[in-house]
N, C-alpha and C positions, 0 to 999 in steps of 0.2 A: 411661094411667097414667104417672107419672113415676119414674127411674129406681130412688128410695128404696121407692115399693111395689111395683115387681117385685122388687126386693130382699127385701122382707120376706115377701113371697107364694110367691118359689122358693128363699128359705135359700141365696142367693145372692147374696154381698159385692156392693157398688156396684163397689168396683173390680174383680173378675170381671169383670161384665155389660161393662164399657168395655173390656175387654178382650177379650172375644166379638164386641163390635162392633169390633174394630181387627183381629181375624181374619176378619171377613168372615163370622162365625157368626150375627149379627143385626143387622139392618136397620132399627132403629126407622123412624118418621114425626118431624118434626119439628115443632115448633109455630112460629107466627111469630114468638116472639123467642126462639127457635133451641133451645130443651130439647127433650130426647127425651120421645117418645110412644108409650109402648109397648100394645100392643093383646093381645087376648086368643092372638092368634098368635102373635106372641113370647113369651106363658107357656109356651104348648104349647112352643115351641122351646127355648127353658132349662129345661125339665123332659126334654125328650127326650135334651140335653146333658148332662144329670146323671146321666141312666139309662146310658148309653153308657159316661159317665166314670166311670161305679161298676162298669163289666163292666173294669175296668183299660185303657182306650183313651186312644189321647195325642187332643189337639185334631186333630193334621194327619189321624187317620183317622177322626175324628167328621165333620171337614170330607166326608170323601168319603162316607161311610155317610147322614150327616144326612139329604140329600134321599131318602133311601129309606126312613126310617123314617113310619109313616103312622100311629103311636098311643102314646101313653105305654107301652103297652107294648112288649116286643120282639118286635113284627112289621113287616115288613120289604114293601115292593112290589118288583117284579124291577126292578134296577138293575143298571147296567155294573158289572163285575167285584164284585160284592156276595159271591158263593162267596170268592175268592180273596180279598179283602179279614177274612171272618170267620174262615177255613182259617186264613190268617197269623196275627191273634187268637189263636185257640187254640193253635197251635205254640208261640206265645210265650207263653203263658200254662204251657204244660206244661214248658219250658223253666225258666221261675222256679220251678215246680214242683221239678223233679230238683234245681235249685241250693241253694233251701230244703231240701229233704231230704235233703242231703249236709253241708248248715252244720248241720242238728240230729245228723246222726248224730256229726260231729265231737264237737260241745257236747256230746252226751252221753256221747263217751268220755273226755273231760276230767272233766266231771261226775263219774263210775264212779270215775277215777284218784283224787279228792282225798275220796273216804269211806274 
């Protein structure tokens, strides 16, 4: 398929996908006069990109995770450093955590003040 209908199949801009492939995240085939060709393997892979990027992950640790993911969902095959890699995840997820929860306790003492 060409790059406009995996676009429209994974809710994923054309410019994205060219940009997954200049990160090295997908690999189309290419046709003889040179457009990409994408197969039912790179939907799997831009759907598994999207899943990852919705758990709040940048590209550089979808890069390392990718090859361990084995399903649209989140299940995982043993991969180098895959604990350490999810552990840091979470740390920094709970991190934005306590930051968010100290900007609303702020806002809502401002809040309090001006009733």
């Amino acid at each position: 398929m060409k790059i406009g209908e995996l676009s429209r199949r994974t809710g994923v801009s054309v410019r994205m996908l060219r940009y997954y492939e200049a990160e090295g995240l997908l690999a189309p085939q290419r046709t003889y006069s040179g457009y990409r060709d994408y197969g039912p393997e790179e939907e799997q892979t831009v759907r598994r990109i999207k899943m990852l990027g919705s758990a709040g992950m940048t590209l550089e640790t979808i890069q390392q995770l990718l090859p361990c993911v084995r399903s649209n969902d989140p299940a995982f095959t043993p991969c180098n450093e895959l604990r350490r890699i999810l552990a840091k995840q979470v740390s920094l997820i709970d991190e934005r955590i306590e930051t968010l929860s100290q900007s609303r306790t702020i806002l809502a003492g401002y809040l309090a003040s001006v009733n």
